[in-house]
N, CA, C and O atoms as a GROMACS GRO file, in nm:
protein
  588
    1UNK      N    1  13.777   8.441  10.997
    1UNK     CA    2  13.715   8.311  11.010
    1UNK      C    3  13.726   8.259  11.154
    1UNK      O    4  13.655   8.170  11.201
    2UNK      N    5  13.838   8.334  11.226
    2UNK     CA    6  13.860   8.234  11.342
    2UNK      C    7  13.742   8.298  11.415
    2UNK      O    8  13.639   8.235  11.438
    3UNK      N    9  13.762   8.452  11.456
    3UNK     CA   10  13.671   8.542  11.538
    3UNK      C   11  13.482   8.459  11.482
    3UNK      O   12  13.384   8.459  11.557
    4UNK      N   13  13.483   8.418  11.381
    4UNK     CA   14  13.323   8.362  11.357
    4UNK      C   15  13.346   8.231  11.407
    4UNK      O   16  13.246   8.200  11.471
    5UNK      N   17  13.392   8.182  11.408
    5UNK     CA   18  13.418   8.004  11.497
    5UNK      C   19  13.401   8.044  11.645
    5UNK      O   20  13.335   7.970  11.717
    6UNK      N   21  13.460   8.164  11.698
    6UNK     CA   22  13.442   8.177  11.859
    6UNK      C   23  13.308   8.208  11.902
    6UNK      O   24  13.240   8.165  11.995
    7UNK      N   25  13.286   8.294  11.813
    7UNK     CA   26  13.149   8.383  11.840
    7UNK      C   27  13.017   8.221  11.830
    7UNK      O   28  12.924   8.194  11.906
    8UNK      N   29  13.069   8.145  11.705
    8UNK     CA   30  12.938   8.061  11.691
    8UNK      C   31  12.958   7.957  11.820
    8UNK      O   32  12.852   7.923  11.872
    9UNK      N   33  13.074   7.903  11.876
    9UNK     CA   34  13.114   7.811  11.954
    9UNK      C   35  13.049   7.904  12.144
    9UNK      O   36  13.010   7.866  12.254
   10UNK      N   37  13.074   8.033  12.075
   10UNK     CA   38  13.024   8.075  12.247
   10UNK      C   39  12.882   8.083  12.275
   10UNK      O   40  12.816   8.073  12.379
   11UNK      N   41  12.844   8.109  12.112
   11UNK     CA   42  12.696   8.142  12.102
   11UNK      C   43  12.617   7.987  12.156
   11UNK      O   44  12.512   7.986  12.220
   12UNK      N   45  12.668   7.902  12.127
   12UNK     CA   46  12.650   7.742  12.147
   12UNK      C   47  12.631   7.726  12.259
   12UNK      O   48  12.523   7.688  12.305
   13UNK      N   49  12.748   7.756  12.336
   13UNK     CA   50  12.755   7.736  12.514
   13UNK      C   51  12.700   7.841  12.561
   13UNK      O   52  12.743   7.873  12.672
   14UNK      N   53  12.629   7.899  12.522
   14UNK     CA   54  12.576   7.972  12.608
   14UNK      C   55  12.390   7.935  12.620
   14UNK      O   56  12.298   7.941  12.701
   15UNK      N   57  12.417   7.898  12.486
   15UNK     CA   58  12.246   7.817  12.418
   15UNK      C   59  12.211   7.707  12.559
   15UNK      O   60  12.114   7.704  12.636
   16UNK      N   61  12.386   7.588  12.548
   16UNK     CA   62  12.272   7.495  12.653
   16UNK      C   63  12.324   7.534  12.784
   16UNK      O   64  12.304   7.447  12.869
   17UNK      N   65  12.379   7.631  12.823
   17UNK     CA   66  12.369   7.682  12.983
   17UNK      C   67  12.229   7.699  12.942
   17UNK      O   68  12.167   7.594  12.928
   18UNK      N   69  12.165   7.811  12.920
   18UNK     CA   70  12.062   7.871  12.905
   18UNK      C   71  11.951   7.763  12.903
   18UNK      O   72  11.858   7.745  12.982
   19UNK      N   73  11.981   7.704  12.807
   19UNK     CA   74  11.847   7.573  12.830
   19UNK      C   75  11.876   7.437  12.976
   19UNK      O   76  11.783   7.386  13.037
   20UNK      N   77  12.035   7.404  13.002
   20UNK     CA   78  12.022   7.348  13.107
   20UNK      C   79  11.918   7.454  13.238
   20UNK      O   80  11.826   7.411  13.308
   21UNK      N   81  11.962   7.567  13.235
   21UNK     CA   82  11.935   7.633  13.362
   21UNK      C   83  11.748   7.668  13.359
   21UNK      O   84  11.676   7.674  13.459
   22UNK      N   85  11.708   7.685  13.224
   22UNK     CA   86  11.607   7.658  13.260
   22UNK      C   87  11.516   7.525  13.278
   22UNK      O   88  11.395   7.527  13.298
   23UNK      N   89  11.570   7.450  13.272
   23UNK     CA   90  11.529   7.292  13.303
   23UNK      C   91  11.530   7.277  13.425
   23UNK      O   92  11.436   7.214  13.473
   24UNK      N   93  11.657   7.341  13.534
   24UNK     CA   94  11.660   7.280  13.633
   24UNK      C   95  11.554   7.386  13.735
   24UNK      O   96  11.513   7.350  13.846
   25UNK      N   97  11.514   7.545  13.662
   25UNK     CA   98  11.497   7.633  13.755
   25UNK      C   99  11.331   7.576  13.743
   25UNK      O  100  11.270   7.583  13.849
   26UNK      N  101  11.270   7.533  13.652
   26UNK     CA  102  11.168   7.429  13.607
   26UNK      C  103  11.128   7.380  13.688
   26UNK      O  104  11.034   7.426  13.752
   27UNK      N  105  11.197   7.245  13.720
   27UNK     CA  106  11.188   7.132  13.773
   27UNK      C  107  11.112   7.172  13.971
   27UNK      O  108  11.147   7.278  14.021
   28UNK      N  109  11.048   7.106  14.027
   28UNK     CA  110  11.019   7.097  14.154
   28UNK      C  111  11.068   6.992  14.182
   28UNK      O  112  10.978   6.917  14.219
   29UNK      N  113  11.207   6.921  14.186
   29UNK     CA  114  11.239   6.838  14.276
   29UNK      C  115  11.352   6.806  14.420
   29UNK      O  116  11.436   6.726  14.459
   30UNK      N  117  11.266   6.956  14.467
   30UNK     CA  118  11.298   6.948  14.626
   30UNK      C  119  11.228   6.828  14.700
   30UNK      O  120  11.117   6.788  14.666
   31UNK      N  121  11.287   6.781  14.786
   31UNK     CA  122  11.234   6.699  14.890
   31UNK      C  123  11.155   6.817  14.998
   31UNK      O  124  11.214   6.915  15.044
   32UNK      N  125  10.981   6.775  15.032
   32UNK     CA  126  10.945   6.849  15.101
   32UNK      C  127  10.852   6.764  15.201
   32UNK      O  128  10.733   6.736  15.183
   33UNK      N  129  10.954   6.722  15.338
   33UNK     CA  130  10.912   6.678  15.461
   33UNK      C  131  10.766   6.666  15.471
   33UNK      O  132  10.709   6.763  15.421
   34UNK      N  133  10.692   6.580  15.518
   34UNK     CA  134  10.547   6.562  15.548
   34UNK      C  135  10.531   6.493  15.670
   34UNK      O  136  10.602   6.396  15.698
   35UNK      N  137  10.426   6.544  15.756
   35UNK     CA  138  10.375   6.490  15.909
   35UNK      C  139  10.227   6.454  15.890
   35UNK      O  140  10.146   6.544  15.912
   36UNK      N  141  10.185   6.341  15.855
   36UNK     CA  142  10.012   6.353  15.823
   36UNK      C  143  10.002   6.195  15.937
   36UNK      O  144  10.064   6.089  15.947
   37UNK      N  145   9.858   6.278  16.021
   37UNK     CA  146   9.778   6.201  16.121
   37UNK      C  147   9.692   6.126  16.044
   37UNK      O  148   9.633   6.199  15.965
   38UNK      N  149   9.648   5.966  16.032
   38UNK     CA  150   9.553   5.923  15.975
   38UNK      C  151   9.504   5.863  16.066
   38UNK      O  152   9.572   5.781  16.129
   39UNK      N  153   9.374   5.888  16.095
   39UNK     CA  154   9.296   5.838  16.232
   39UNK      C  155   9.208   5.683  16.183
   39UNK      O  156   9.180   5.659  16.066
   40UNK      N  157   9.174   5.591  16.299
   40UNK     CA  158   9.093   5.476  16.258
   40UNK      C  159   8.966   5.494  16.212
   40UNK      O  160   8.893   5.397  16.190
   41UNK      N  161   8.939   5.581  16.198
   41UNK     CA  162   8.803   5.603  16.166
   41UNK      C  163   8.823   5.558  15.976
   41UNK      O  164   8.715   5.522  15.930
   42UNK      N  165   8.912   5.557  15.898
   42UNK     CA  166   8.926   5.531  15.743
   42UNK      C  167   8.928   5.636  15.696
   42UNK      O  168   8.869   5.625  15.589
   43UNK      N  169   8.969   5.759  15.712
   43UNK     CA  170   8.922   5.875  15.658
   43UNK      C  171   9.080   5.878  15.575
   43UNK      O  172   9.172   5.814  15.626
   44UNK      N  173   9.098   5.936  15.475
   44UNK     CA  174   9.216   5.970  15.428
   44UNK      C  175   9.271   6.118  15.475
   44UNK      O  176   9.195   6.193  15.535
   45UNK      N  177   9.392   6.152  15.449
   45UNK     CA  178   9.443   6.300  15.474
   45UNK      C  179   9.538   6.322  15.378
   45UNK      O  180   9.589   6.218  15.336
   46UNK      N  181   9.586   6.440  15.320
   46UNK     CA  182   9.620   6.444  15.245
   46UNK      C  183   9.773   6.587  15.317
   46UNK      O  184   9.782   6.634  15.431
   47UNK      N  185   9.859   6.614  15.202
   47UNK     CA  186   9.966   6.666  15.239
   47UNK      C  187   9.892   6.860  15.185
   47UNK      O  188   9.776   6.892  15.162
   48UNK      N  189   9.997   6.934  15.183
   48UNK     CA  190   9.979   7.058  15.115
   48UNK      C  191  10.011   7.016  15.000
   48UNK      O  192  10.080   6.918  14.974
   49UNK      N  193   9.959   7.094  14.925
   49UNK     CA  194   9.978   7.088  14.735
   49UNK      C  195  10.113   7.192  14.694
   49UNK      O  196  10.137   7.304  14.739
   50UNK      N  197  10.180   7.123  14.606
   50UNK     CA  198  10.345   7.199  14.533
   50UNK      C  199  10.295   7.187  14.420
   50UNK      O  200  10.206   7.113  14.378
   51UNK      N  201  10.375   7.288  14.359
   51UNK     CA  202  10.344   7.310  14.201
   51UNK      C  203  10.444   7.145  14.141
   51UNK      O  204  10.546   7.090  14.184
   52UNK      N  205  10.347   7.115  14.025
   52UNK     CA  206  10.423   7.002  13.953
   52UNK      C  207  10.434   7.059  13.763
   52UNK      O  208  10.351   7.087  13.677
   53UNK      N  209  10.604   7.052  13.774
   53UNK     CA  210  10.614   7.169  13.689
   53UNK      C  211  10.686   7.055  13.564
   53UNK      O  212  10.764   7.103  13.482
   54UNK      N  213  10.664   6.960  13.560
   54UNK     CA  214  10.683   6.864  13.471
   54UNK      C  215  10.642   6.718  13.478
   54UNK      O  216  10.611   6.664  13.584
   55UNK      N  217  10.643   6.655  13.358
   55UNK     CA  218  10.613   6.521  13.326
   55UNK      C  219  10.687   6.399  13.399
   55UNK      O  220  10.650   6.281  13.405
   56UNK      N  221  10.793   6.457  13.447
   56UNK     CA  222  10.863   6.351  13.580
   56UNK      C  223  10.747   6.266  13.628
   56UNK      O  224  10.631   6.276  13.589
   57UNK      N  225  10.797   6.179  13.722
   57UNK     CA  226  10.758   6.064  13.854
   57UNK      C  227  10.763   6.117  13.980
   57UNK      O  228  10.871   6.148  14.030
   58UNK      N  229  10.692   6.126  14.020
   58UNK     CA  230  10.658   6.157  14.203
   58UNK      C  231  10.764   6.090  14.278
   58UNK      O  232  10.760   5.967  14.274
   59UNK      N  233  10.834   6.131  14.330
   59UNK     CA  234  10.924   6.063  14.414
   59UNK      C  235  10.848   6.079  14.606
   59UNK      O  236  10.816   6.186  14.657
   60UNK      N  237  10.839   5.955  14.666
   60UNK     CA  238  10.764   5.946  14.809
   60UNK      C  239  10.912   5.842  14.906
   60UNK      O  240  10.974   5.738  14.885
   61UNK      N  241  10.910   5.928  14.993
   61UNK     CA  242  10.994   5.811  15.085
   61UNK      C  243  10.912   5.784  15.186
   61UNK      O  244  10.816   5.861  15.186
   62UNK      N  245  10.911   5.699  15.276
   62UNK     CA  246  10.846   5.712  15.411
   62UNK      C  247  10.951   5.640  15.521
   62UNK      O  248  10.991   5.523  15.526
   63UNK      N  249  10.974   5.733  15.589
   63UNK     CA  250  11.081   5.757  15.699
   63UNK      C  251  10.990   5.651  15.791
   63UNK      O  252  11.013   5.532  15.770
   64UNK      N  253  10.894   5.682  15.884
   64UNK     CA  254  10.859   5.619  16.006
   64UNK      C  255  10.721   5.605  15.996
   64UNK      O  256  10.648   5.689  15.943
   65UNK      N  257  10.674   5.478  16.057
   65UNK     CA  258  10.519   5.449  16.040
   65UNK      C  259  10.475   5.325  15.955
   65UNK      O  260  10.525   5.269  15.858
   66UNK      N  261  10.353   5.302  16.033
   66UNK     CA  262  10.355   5.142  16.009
   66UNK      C  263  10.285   5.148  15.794
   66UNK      O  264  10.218   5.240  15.746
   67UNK      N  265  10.337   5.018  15.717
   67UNK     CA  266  10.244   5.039  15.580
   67UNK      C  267  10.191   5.154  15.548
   67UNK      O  268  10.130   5.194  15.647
   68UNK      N  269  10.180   5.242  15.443
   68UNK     CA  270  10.065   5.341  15.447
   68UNK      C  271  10.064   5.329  15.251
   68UNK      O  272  10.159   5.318  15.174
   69UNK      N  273   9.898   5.337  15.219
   69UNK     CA  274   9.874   5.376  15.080
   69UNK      C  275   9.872   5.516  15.068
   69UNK      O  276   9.842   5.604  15.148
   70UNK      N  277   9.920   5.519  14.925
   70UNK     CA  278   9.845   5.664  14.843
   70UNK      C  279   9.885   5.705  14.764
   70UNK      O  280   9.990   5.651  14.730
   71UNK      N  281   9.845   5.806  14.688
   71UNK     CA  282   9.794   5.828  14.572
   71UNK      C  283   9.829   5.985  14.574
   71UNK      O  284   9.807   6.064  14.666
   72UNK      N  285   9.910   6.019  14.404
   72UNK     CA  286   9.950   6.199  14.407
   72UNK      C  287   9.788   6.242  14.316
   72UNK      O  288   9.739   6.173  14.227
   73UNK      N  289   9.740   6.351  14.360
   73UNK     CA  290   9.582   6.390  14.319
   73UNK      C  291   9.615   6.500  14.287
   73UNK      O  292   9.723   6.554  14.314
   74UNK      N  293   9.542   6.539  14.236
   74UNK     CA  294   9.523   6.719  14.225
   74UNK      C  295   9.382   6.771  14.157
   74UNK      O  296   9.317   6.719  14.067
   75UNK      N  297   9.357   6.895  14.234
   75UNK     CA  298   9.205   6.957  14.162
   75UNK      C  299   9.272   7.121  14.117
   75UNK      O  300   9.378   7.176  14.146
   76UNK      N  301   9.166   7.161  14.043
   76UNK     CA  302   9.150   7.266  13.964
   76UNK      C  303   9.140   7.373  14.057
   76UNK      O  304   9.048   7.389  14.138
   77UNK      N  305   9.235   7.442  14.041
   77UNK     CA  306   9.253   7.598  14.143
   77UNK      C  307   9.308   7.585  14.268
   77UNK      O  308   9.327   7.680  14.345
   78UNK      N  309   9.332   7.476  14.290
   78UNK     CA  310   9.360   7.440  14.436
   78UNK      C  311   9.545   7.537  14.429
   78UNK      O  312   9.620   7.497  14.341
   79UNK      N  313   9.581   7.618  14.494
   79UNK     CA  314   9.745   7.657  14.506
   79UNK      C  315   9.795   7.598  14.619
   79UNK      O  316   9.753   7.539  14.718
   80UNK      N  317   9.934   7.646  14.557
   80UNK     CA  318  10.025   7.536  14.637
   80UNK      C  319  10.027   7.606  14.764
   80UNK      O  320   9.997   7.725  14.768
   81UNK      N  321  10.062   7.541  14.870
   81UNK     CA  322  10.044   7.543  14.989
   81UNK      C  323   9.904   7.504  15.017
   81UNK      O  324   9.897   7.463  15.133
   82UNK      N  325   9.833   7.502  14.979
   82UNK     CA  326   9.679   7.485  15.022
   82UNK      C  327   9.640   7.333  15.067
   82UNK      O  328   9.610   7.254  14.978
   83UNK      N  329   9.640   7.286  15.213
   83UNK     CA  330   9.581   7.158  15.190
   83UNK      C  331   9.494   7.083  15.092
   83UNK      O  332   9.388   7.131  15.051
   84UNK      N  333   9.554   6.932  15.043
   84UNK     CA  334   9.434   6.926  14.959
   84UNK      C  335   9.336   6.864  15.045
   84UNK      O  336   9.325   6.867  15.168
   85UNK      N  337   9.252   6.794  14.935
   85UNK     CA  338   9.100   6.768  14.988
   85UNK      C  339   9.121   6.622  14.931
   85UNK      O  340   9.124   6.609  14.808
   86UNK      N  341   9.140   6.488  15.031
   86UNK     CA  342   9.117   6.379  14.984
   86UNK      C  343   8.983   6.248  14.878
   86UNK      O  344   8.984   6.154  14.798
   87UNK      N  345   8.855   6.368  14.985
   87UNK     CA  346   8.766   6.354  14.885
   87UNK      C  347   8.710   6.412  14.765
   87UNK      O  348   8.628   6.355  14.692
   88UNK      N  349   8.773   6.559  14.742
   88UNK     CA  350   8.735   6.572  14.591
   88UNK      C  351   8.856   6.610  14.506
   88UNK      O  352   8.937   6.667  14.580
   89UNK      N  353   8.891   6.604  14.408
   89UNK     CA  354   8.986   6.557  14.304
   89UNK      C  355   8.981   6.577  14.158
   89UNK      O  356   8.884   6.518  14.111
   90UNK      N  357   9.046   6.635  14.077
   90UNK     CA  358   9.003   6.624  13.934
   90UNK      C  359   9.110   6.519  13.872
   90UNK      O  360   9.104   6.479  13.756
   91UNK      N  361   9.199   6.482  13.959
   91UNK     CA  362   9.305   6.425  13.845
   91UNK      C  363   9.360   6.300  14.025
   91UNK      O  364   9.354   6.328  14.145
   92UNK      N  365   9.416   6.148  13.938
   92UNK     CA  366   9.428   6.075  14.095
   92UNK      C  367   9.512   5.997  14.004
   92UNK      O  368   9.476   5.960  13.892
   93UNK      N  369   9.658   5.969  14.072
   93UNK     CA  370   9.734   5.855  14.012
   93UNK      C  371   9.681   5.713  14.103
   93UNK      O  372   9.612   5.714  14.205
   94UNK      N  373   9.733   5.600  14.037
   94UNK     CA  374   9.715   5.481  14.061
   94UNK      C  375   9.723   5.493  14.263
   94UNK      O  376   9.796   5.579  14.312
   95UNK      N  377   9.662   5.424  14.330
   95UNK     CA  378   9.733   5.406  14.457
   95UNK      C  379   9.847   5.238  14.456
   95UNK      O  380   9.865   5.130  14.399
   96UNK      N  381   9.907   5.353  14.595
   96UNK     CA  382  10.051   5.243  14.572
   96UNK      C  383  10.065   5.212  14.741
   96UNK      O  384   9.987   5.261  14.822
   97UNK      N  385  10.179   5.121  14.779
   97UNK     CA  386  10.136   5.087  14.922
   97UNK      C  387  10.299   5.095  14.926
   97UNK      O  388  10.358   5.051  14.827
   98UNK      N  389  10.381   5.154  15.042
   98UNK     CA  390  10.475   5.170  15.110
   98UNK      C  391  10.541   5.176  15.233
   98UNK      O  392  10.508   5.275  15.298
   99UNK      N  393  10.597   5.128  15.270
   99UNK     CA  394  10.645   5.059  15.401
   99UNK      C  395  10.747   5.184  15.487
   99UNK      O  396  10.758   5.294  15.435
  100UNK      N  397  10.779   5.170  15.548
  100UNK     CA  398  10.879   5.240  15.655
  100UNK      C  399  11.016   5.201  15.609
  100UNK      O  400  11.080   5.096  15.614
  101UNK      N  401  11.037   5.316  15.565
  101UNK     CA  402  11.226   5.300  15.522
  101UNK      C  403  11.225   5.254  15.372
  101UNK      O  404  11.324   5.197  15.326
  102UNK      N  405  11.113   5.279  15.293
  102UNK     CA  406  11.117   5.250  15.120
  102UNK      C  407  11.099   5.395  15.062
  102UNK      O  408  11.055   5.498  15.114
  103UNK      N  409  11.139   5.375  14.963
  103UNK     CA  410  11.098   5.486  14.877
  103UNK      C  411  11.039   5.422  14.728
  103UNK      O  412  11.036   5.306  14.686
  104UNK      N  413  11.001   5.533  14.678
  104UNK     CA  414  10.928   5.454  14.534
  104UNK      C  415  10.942   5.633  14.434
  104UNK      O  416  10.961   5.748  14.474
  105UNK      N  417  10.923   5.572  14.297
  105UNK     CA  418  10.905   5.683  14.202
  105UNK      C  419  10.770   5.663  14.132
  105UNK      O  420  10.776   5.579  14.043
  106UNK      N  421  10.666   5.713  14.148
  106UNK     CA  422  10.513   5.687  14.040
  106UNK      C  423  10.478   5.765  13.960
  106UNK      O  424  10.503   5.881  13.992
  107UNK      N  425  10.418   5.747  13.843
  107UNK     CA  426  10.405   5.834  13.773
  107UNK      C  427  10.277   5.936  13.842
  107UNK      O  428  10.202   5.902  13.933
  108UNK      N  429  10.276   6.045  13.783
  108UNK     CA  430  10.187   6.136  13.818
  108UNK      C  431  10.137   6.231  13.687
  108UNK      O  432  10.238   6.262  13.624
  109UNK      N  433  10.066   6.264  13.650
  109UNK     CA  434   9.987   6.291  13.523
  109UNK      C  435   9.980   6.459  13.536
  109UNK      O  436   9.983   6.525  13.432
  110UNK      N  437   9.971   6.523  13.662
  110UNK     CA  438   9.886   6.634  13.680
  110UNK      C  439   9.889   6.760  13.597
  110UNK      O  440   9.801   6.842  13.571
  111UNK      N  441  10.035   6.750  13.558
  111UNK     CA  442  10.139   6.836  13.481
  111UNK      C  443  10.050   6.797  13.335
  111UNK      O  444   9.950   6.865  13.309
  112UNK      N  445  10.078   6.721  13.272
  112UNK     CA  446  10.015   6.665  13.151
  112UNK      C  447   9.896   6.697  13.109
  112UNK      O  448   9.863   6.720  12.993
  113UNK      N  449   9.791   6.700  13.259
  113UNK     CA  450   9.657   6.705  13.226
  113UNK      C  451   9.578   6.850  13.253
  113UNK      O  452   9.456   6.864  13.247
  114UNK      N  453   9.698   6.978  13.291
  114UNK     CA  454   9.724   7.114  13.283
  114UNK      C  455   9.654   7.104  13.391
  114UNK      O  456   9.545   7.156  13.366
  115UNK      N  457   9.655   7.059  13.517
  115UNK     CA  458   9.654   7.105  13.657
  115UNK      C  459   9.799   7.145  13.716
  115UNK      O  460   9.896   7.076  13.689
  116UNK      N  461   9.811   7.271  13.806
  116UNK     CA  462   9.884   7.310  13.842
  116UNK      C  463  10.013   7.301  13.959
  116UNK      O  464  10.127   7.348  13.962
  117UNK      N  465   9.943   7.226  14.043
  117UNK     CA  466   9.927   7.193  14.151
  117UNK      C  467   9.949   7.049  14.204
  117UNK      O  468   9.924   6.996  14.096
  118UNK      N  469   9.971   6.964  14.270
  118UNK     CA  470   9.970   6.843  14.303
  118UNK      C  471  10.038   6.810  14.482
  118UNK      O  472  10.137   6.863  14.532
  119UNK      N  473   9.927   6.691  14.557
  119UNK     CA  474   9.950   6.636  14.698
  119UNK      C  475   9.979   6.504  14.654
  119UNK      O  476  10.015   6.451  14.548
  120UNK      N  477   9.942   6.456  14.804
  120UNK     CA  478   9.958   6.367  14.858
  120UNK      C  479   9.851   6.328  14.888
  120UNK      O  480   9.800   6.417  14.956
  121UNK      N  481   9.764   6.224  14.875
  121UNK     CA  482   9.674   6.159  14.991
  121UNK      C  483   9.699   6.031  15.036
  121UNK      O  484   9.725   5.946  14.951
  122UNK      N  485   9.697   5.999  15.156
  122UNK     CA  486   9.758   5.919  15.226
  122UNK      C  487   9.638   5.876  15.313
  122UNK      O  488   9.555   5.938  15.379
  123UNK      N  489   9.668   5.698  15.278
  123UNK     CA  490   9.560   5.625  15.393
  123UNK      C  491   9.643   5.556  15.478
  123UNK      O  492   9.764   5.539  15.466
  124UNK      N  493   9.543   5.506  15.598
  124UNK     CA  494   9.622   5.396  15.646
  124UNK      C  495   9.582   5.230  15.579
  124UNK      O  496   9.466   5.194  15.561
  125UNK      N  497   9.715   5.133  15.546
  125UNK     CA  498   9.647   4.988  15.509
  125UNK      C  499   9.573   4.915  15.604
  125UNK      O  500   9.488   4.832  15.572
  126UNK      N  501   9.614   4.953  15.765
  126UNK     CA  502   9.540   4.887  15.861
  126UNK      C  503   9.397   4.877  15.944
  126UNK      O  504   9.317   4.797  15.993
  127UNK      N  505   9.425   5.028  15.922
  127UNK     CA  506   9.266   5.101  15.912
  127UNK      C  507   9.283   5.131  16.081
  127UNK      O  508   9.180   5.119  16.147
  128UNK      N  509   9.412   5.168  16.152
  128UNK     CA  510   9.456   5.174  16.285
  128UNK      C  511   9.560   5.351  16.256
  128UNK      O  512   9.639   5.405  16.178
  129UNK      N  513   9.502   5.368  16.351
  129UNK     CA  514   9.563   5.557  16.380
  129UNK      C  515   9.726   5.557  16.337
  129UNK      O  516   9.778   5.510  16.439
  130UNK      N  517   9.760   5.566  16.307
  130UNK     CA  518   9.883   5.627  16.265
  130UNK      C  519   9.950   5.819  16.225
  130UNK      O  520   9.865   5.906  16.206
  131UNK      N  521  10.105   5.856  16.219
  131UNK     CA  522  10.151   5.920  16.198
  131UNK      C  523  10.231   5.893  16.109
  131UNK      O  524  10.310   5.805  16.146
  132UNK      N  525  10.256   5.948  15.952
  132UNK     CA  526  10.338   5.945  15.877
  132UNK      C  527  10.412   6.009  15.837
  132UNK      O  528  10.368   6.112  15.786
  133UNK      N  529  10.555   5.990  15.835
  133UNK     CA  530  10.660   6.070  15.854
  133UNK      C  531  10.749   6.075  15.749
  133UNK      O  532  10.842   5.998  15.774
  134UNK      N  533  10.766   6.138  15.625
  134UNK     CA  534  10.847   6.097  15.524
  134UNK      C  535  10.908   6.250  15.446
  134UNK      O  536  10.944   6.356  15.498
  135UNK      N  537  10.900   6.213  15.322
  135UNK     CA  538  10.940   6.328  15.242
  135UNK      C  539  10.898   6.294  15.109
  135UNK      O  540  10.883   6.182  15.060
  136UNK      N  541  10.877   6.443  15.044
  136UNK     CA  542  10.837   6.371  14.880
  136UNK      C  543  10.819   6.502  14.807
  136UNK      O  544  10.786   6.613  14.851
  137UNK      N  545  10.854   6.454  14.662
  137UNK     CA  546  10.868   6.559  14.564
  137UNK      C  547  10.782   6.552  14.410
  137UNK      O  548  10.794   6.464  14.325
  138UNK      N  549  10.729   6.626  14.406
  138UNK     CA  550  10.643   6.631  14.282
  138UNK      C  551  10.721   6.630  14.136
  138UNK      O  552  10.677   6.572  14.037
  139UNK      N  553  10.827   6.694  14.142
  139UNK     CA  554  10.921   6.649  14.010
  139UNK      C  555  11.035   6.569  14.073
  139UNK      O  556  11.042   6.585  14.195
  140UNK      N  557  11.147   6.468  14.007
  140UNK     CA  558  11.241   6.470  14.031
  140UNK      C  559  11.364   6.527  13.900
  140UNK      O  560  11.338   6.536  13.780
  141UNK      N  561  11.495   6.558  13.967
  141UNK     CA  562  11.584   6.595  13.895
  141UNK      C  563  11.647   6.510  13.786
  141UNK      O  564  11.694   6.564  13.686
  142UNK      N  565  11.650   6.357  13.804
  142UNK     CA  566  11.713   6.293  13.680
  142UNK      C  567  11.580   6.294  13.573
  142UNK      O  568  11.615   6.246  13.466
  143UNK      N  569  11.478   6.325  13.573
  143UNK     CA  570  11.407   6.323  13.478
  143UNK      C  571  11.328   6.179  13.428
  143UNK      O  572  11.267   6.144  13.327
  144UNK      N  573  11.362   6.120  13.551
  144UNK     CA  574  11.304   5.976  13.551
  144UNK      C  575  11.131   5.940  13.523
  144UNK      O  576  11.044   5.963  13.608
  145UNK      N  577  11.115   5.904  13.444
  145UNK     CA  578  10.943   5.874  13.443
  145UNK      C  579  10.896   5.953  13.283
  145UNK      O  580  10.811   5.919  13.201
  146UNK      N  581  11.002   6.082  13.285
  146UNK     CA  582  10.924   6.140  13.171
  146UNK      C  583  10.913   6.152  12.994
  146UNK      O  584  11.010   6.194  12.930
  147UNK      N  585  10.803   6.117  12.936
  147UNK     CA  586  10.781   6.035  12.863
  147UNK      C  587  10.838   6.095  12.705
  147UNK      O  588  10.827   6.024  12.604
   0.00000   0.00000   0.00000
């Protein structure tokens, strides 16, 4: 009886290693640095696309640079690394507006709506040239946002 108590108790811990570790090997919530030029002309720009590998919240900081909006997007086939394309899109969260030295968590759908992939597009609020300097992650690790 005892040897079946160990075996079921190891069999256990080994169940949620196994399911912690695949949760976390899952998850995309590295912080991944961004440098995007937005010129006066109004044009938007957008970041490279990371895989968004769950129902999490977008996590965005912005390190340096005056206000800037935007919005996590994603289109169909687009892979990661691939710049996205600010004007075309299959999937666009709410836009949000963020300051220099804030961070924010938004929801982002892309995962949900079986796109693979997910950016950044980034305007300026002033409609004046800027450089934006931050970091941001398509999943985060506490699991914040997901539903």
């Amino acid at each position: 009886m005892k040897m079946l108590k160990r075996v079921a108790v190891g069999t256990m811990c080994l169940t949620m290693m196994a399911s912690t570790m695949s949760f976390i090997k899952a998850n995309n919530s590295s912080d991944t640095s961004f440098s995007v030029y937005v010129s006066s002309s109004g044009g938007d720009e957008s970041t490279t696309a990371r895989a968004k590998k769950d129902n999490t919240y977008t996590y965005v900081r912005l390190d340096s640079g005056a206000a800037f909006s935007f919005a996590a997007q994603a289109k169909k086939g687009i892979k990661a690394g691939q710049t996205g394309n600010p004007d075309s899109h299959d999937y666009s969260s709410a836009w949000h507006t963020l300051g220099a030295g804030k961070r924010i968590y938004i929801p982002n759908r892309t995962h949900a709506v079986g796109i693979a992939n997910t950016y950044l597009t980034i305007g300026s609020t002033d409609h004046k040239s800027h450089t934006y300097k931050g970091a941001w992650s398509p999943d985060n690790f506490s699991g914040f946002g997901e539903p």
